[in-house]
Structure formats: structure tokens, C-alpha cells
C-alpha positions in Angstrom: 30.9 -56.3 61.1 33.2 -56.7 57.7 36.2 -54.7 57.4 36.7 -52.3 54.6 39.5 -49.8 53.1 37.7 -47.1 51.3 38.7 -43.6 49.9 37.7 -42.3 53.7 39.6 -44.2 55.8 39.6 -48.1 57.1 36.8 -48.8 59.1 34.0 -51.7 59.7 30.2 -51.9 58.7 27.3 -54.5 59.4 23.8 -54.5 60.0 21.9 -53.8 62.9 18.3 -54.3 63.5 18.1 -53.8 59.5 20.0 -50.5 60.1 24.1 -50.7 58.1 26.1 -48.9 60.7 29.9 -48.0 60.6 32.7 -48.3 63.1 35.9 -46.4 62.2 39.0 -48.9 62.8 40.1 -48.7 66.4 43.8 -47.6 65.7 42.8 -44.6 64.2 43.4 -41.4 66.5 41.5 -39.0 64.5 38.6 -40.9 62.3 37.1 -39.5 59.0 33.6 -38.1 59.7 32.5 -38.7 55.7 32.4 -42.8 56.6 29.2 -41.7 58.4 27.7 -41.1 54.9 27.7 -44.8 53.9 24.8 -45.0 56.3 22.3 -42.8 54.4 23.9 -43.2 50.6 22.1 -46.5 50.5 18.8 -45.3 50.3 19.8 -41.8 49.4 17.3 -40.1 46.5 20.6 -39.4 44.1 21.2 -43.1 44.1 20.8 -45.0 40.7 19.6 -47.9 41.6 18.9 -49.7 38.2 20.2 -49.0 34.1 18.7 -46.0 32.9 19.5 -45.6 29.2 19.1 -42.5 27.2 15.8 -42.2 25.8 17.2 -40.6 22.1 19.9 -43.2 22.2 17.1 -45.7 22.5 14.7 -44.2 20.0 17.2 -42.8 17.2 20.3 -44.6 17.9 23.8 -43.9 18.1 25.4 -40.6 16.7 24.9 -36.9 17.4 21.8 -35.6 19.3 21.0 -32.2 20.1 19.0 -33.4 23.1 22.2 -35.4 24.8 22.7 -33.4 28.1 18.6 -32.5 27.9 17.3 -36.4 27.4 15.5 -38.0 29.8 16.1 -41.5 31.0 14.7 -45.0 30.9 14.6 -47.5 33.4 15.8 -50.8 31.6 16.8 -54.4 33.3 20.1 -55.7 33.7 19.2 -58.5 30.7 18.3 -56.1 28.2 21.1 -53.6 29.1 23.6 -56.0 29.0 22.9 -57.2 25.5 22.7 -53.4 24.2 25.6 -52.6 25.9 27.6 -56.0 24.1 25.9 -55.1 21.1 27.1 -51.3 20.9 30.7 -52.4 21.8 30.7 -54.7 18.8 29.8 -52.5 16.8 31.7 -49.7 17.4 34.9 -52.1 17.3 34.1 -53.5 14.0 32.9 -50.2 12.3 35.8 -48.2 13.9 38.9 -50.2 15.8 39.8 -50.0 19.3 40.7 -46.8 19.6 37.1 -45.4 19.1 36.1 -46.5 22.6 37.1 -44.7 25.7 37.7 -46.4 28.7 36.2 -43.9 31.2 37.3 -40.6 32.6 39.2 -40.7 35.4 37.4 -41.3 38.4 37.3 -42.8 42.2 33.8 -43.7 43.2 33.8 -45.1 46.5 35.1 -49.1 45.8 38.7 -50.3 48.1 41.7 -50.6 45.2 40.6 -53.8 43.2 36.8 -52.3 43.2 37.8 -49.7 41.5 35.2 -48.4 38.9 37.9 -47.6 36.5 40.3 -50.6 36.9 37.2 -52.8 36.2 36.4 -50.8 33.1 40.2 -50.9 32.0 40.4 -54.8 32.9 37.0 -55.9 30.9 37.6 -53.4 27.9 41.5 -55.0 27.2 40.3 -58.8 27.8 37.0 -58.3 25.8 37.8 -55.8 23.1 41.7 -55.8 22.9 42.1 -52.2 24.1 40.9 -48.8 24.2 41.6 -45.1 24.6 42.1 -44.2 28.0 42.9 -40.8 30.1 46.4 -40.3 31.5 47.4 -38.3 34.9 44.2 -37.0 36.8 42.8 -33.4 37.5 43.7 -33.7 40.9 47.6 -33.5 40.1 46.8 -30.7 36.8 50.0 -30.1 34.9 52.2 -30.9 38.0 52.3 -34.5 36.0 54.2 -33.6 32.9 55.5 -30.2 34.8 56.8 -31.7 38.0 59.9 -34.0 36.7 61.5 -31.3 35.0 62.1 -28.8 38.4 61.8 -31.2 41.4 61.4 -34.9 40.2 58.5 -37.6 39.4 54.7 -37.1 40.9 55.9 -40.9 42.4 58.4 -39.6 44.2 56.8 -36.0 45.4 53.7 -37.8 46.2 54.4 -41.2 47.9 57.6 -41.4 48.8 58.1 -37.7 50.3 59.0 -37.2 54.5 56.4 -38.6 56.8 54.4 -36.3 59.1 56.2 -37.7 62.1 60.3 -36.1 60.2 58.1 -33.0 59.6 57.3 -33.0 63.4 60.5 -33.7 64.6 63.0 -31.9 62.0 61.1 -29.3 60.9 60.2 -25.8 62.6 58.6 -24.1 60.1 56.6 -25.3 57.6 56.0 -22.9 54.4 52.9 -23.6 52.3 50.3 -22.4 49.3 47.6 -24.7 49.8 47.2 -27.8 50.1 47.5 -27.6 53.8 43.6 -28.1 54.6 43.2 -30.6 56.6 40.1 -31.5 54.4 42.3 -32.9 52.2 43.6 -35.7 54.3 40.3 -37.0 54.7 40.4 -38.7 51.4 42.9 -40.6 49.6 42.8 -43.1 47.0 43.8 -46.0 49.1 42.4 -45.7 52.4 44.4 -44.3 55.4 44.2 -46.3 58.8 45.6 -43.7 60.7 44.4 -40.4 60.4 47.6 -38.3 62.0 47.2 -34.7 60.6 45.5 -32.8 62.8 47.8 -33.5 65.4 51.0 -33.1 63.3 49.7 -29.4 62.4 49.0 -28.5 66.1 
């Protein structure tokens, strides 16, 4: 078994008779359920599980297609992608500067904090290219980004460095809220919890 911080929580995963089974990590009161999934998701029928490039891209080209969103797909190997894909970059750098290419939307997948899809993106596109147009805040937070330091203070502050369920707990015998209080929502969180404590702190 390797240990591994995802999105759902901290837990373990290895093989077993050709099976990949998951252990949540044993300090954790109250483990995430959706760690589970990793067990299925690897043969699931929604996985991609080679390139598949846009057939109009492939037969017309780049520029605008009535059929993106419609177009079907093509399998293609990680060789021949790869040079497309280096090609295309080039091109569009040359033809247009840096600040025609976006670096992704904003995104989790399922990767621990270096893994990250969209830090890998980010990291290849400014050593490759020299930069690129990126998103800013997320649509998790909305407009509480932009909104938030002018009534209560900075989404760093209000989000990561508020009171900890155990002061709520002890100092606090009412607790007022619109939403936001399902405890759904602590099941995922962008660096892996180890302790999952919010079912008890509600009771």
C-alpha cells in the first residue's frame, strides 16, 4: 500500500489479487466515502484512456467550426499527438504572442498538490512558451474574491486562517448559517484532509 493525499481525504491504495483497493488513513474519525471510487474509475466507461483529437480540427485545421461541440473524436498515439500538439503551440506563439494561449480553466482533477492538472499546465506553458493567459479566482469562491476584502477581509484570511472547528465547539453556542453548512462540502478540499472532524463538531 502507497500513501496518497487527494481532494477526498489522505488514505492508502495497492493492489490485491490484481484488484487496486483503498484504505482511508487510520487517524481519520470520520473517512470520505468518495475514496471508494478510485476503485472503479480505473476501468470506468467515461475514462479516456488515450489522445482523442477533434476530427474537424484534424481534417480542416485550426479556426472556427460550426461542428466544435458536435465533432466526433479520433483516437491518435502519444507520438503523433505530441508533435501536433508542439507544432500548434508554435504556431500560435509565432503568428499571435503569448497572450493568445490559455493556460486552462480552472480546474482540480483528482492529482495530490504538485499533480495538479493546472499547475503542470501553468509550469510547462511559462518554461516552454514564456507565458500565457490564465484564469484568476475560481467559481467555487464567485465574486466573494474581488467582493470579500472590502466588508470583511481577504478570501486568505476568511478561508484558511478562520477559527477551527474545535473554538467553534467550545466558544460558540450558536452557530448562524446560509449554506454552506452541508456536510457534503467537507468531503472535498483542495489539499486533502486527514482528519475528517465535521460531523462530530455539528452534532
Amino acid at each position: 500500500m502507497h500513501p496518497h493525499s487527494a481532494h477526498w481525504g489522505v488514505f492508502s491504495a495497492g493492489w490485491h489479487n490484481g484488484t487496486l483497493v483503498v484504505k482511508p488513513h487510520p487517524g481519520d474519525p470520520d473517512p470520505n466515502p468518495l475514496i471508494e471510487n478510485f476503485t472503479t474509475a480505473l476501468h470506468h466507461q467515461a475514462r479516456v484512456t488515450q489522445p482523442m483529437v477533434r476530427r474537424g480540427w484534424l481534417e480542416r485545421g485550426p479556426g472556427p467550426d460550426a461542428r466544435r461541440g458536435l465533432d466526433g473524436f479520433v483516437p491518435m498515439a502519444w507520438d503523433e499527438v505530441l508533435d501536433r500538439l508542439a507544432a500548434e503551440l508554435r504556431r500560435v506563439q509565432q503568428q499571435h504572442g503569448c497572450e493568445a494561449i490559455f493556460g486552462g480553466s480552472y480546474g482540480w482533477s483528482s492529482a495530490g498538490r504538485f499533480h495538479h492538472a493546472q499547475s503542470q499546465v501553468h509550469r510547462f506553458l511559462n518554461t516552454s512558451l514564456g507565458g500565457y493567459v490564465r484564469s484568476v479566482n475560481s467559481y467555487s469562491a464567485g465574486a466573494s474574491g474581488p467582493i470579500l476584502p472590502h466588508v470583511i477581509g481577504t478570501m486568505e484570511e476568511v478561508a484558511r486562517r478562520n477559527v477551527t472547528w474545535e473554538q467553534i465547539v467550545e466558544h460558540t453556542d450558536v452557530v448562524l448559517a446560509f449554506g454552506g453548512m452541508a456536510l457534503k462540502n467537507s468531503r472535498v478540499a483542495s489539499g486533502g484532509i486527514s482528519r475528517h472532524i465535521e460531523r462530530e463538531s455539528m452534532r
